[in-house]
C-alpha positions as CSV (number, residue, x, y, z in Angstrom):
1,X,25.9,-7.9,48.3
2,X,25.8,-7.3,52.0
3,X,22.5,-9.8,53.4
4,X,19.9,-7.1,54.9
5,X,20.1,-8.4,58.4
6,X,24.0,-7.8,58.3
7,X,24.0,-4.1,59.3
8,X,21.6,-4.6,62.1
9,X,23.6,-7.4,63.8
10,X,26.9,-5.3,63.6
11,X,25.0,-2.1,65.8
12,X,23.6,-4.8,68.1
13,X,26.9,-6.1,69.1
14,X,28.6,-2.5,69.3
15,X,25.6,-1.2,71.3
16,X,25.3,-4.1,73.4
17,X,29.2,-4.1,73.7
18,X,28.9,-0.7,75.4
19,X,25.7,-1.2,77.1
20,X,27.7,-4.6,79.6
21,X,31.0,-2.4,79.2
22,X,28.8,0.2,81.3
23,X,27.1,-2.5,83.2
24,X,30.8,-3.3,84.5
25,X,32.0,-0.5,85.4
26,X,29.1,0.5,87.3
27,X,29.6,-2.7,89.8
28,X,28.4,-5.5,87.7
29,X,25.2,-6.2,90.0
30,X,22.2,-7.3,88.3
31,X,23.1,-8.0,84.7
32,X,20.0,-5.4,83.4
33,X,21.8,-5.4,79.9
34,X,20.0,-8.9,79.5
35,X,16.6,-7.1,79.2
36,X,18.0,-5.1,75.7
37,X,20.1,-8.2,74.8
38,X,16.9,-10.6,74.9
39,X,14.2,-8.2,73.2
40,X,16.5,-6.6,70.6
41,X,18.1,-10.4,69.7
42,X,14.1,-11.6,69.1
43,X,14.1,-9.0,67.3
44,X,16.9,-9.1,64.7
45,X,15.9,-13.3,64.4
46,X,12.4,-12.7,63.0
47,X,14.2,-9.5,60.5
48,X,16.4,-12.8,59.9
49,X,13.8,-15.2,59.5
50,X,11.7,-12.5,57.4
51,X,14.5,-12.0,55.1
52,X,16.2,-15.7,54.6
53,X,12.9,-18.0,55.2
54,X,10.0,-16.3,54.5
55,X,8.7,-16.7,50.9
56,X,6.6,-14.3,49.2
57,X,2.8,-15.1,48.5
58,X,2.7,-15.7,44.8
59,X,-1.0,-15.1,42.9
60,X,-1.2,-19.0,42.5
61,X,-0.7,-19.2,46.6
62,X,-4.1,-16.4,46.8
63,X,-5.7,-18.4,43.8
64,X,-5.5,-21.5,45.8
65,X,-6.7,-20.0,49.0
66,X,-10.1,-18.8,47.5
67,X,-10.3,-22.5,45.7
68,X,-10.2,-23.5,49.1
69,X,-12.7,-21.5,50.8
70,X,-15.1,-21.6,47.9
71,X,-18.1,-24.0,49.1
C-alpha cells in the first residue's frame, strides 16, 4: 500500500521541477519559486505529520478529559 502523503510529494517535485525550470529560463533573477516551494513543503509536512504521527482520540482519551475537568 502506497503511504497517503506519497502521491502528494511526487506532484510537488514535478510542479516545482517545472515551476524553477521556468524560473531559469526566464533569467534566473529573484528565485520567486521559493515562495510555492516554502508554503506547499509546510504543507505536505503537517499531511505527513497528520498521517504518520498523529494518533486518533480514543473514547478513553475524551473519558479522561471530562475526569479532568470535572470539579
Amino acid at each position: 500500500m502506497i503511504p497517503a502523503p506519497f502521491p502528494h510529494v511526487v506532484v510537488y517535485l514535478v510542479v516545482n521541477a517545472f515551476l524553477i525550470s521556468i524560473w531559469a529560463v526566464t533569467g534566473a533573477g529573484y528565485f520567486w519559486p521559493a515562495w510555492v516551494l516554502g508554503g506547499w513543503g509546510m504543507g505536505l509536512v503537517l499531511h505527513a505529520w497528520e498521517v504518520f504521527m498523529r494518533r486518533p482520540v480514543t473514547d478513553a482519551d475524551v473519558e479522561a478529559e471530562l475526569e479532568r475537568q470535572r470539579p
